[in-house]
N, C-alpha and C positions, 0 to 999 in steps of 0.2 A: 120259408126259411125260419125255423126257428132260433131266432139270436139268444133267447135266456139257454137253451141247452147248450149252443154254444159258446157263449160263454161260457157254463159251469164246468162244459167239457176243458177248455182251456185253463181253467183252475183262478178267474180273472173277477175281480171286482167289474162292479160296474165301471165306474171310474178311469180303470186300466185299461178296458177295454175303449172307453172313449177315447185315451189320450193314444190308444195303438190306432185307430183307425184314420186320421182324426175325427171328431164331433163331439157335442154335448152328451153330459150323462143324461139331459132330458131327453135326447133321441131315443137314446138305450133305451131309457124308460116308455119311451112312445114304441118302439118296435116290439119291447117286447111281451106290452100289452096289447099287440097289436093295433094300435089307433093309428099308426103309420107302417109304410115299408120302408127296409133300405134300399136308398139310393143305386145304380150298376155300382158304382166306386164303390161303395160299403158292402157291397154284397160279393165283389170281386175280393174284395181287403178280407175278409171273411172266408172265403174261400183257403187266400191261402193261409192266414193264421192257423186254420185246423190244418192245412196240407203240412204247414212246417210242425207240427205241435204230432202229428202223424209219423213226420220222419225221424224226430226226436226221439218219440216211443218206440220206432221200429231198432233205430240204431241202438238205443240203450237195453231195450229186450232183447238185439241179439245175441252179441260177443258176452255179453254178460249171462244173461239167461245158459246160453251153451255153458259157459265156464262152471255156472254155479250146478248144471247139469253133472258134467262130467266129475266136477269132486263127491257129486253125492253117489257115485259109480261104485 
């Protein structure tokens, strides 16, 4: 698991991303040097943070995306 991509994907500090999951920005920093893994919980937590950040983008790409489609018609 790459945690620094996901983060950056998330658009998250490190910091954010500790107080979202919860843990230390030292973990962060340990995962994402990999000196350690995360935890199930962290890696579950993880999981869905990209699933929701996934369906944010889907939602806002679509009605929108169509709209801005069809005025350019």
């Amino acid at each position: 698991m790459d945690v620094r991509a996901i983060r950056r994907q998330l658009g998250m500090t490190q910091r954010q991303l500790a107080e979202e999951l919860p843990t230390t920005i030292r973990s962060i920093t340990r995962w994402e040097n990999d000196a350690f893994r995360p935890n199930q919980m962290a890696r579950a937590r993880l999981r869905s943070l990209v699933q929701e950040s996934q369906r944010k983008q889907h939602m806002s790409d679509g009605p929108t995306r169509r709209a801005l489609e069809a005025s350019d018609a």
